[in-house]
Each structure stands twice: as structure tokens, then as C-alpha cells.
N, C-alpha and C positions, 0 to 999 in steps of 0.2 A: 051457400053459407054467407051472413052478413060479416060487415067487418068487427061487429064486435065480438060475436058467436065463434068469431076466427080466433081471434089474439086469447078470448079464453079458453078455448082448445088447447090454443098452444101453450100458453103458460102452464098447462095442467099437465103438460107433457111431463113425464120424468125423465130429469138430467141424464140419466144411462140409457136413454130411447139409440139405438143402433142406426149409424150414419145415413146407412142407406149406399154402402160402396160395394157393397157385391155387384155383380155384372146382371141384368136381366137373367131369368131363365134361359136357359139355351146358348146364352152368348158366351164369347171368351172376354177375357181383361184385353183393355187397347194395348198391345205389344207397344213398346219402346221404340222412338223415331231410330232408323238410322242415324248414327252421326256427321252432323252438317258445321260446318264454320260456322262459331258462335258471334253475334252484333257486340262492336263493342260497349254496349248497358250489358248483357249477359253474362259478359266474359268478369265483369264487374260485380257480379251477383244481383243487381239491380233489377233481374227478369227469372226469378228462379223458379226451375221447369217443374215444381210439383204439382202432385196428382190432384188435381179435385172433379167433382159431380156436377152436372148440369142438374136445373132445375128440372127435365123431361127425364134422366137415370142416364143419362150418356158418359161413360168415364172420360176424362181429358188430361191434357197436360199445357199445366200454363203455357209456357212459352212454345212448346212443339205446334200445338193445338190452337192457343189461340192468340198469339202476337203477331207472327207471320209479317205480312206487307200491310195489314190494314190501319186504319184510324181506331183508336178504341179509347173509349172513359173508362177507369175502372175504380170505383166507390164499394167502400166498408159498410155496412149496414144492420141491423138487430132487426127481426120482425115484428115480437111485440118492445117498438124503440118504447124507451122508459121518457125523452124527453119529446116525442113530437116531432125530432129534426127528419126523419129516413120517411113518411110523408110526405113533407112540403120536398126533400132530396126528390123523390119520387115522381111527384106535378112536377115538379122542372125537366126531369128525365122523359118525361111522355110528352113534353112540350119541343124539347129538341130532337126526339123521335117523330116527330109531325114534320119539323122540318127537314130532315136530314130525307124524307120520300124516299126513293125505294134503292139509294144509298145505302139504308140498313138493311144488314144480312150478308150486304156483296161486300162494299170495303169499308163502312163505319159500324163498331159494335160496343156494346154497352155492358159491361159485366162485374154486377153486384154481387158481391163475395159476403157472408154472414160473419158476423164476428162471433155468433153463439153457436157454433157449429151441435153442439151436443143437444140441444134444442131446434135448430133451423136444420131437421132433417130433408132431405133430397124428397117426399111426398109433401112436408109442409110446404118446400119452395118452390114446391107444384101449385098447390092448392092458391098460394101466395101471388105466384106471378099470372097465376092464370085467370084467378076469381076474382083478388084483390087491387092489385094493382093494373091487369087488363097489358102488359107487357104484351109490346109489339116484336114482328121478326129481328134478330139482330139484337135481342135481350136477354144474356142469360144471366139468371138468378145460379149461382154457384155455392158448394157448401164444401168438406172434404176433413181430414182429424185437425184436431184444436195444434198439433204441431206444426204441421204444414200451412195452416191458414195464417198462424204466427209468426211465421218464416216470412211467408209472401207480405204482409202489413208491414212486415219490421225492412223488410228489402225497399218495400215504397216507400219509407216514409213517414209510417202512419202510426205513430206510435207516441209516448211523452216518455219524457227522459227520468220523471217522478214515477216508480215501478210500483206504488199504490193509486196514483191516479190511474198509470198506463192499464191495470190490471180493471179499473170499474169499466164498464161497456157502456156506461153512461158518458162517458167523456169523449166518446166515439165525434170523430172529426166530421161536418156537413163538405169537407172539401172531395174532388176526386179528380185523380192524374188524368191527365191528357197527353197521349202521345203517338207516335208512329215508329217504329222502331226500324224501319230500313231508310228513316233518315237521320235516325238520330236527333228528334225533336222531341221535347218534353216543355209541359208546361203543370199547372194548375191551374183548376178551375172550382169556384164556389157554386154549390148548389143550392144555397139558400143566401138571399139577401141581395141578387142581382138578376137581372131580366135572362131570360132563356135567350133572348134574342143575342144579347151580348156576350153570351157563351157559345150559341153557334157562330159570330161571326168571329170569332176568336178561331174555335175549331176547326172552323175552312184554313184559315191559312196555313196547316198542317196537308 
């Protein structure tokens, strides 16, 4: 399916279309980690463990799942974006994916969260990351309920203090956190308006 033939799909989606959180056939839900001594960003709520979807149907948990010891970006995004930004977001993300070689997957990962969950179901950000954007290993497109996606933006950051801007999805930020969490390093990083290169050389010293 081409990119345009995509984004009209999806727009045509109706808002009540179903998350896509059940577990595969056959499978069970990911049981809950053991309890581990929380980093202190966790213990701050800065890392909070909610549930969401992999773009492939894999259930996870933020922080259990996927903060661990690695390097990771993690950037807000809209499929059909209203202004153009979560494209060029996107070229920059496949271009530091180039670099970062076979890095990605083992300890650098990249995980684009939808801000429209009720539309950016767990098949679309199949179809999205697979057909559209050509996402490499070490990429996952993520979705999960409009609460807990809420939680997790407002935990990072990502949010505007004006609750009529905050609420358009058009205001949605081109920035995304950079960090590692068993050092306790955080930064930001823009994904639109600077060279990829100057974001990975940023990201190594992490």
C-alpha cells in the first residue's frame, strides 16, 4: 500500500476501532516483572512501568521491558501527522539507525509511542512501520490506552501547560528524550532542524 492509500485508510478508521491489547491467540498476558530496586528517575515517576503494544502485537512494560541498561530515544508521534513534522522525525530516525549498525536491537533502541492511540492501532503500526517507514531492528512503533500513553508523555515531559493546546495532537513536540537509565543520564534531542550526525554524536557519549 502507498503512502497515500495509507494515511486514507487510516483516517477513515473509526475512533472506537479496538486497541489491539489482547494477547495473540493462544498466548497468555506478559505476567508482571518480579520486584527489583527501582533507578532513581523511576522511583521519581519519570519512568512509569505502563503497559503498552509493540508494533509486531508483543504486550510490554515500559520500564520492565524496555529501559533496562540500554541507550534508547523515545519520541511522540501521530501517523496521519496533521503538520508534516513525524516524517522528516522519521528520515532523521532511519538515518541514526544507519549509524548506530548493528548496535540496534542489542543496546541502542528507538521507541515511537502514538499520541492517537485510538486510531494508531497495534495492525496500523504494523503496516506503518513496516511498509511506511521501512523501520529497522531496535525500532519499535508502540500504541497502548489513551491513559497510560498520557501518563507516560506527561512523565517525560511532553506535554504544554495551556490544556487546550496540550489536548490538539497537532502541537505535538519534533523533540525526543535521550537517555540511559543505569547511568542516570538524560538529555534532549531535536529531530527536525539538525543533522543526524550531530544527534548521534551527541548520543554516543551516553
Amino acid at each position: 500500500m502507498n503512502r497515500r492509500n495509507f494515511f486514507r485508510a487510516g483516517l477513515a478508521a473509526p475512533a472506537a476501532t479496538t486497541l489491539g491489547l489482547a494477547s495473540p491467540a493462544g498466548a497468555s498476558p506478559v505476567p508482571a516483572a518480579p520486584e527489583r530496586r527501582l533507578s532513581l528517575a523511576a522511583q521519581r515517576g519519570f519512568l512509569p512501568n505502563v503497559p503498552l503494544v509493540t508494533h509486531t502485537g508483543q504486550q510490554v512494560r515500559f520500564y520492565d521491558d524496555l529501559v533496562g541498561d540500554r541507550l534508547f530515544l523515545l519520541n511522540f508521534f501521530v501517523v496521519a501527522c496533521p503538520e508534516g513534522r513525524c516524517p522528516a522525525a522519521n528520515a532523521t530516525l532511519k538515518e541514526l539507525h544507519k549509524m548506530f549498525g548493528d548496535r540496534m536491537g542489542r543496546d541502542v533502541f528507538f521507541y515511537s509511542v502514538t499520541l492517537q492511540p485510538e486510531q494508531d492501532t497495534q495492525p496500523i503500526l504494523k503496516e506503518y512501520a513496516e511498509d511506511i517507514v521501512e523501520a529497522g531492528p531496535g525500532w519499535l512503533f508502540l500504541t497502548g490506552t489513551p491513559a497510560d500513553i498520557d501518563h507516560l508523555r506527561r512523565a517525560q515531559g511532553f506535554y504544554d501547560p495551556d490544556p487546550i493546546r496540550d489536548a490538539d495532537v497537532s502541537n505535538h513536540s519534533s523533540m525526543a528524550r535521550v537517555g540511559r537509565d543505569s547511568t542516570n543520564r538524560w538529555s534532549m534531542a531535536m529531530l527536525i532542524g539538525v543533522s543526524a550526525r550531530h544527534t548521534y554524536t551527541s548520543m554516543k557519549s551516553f
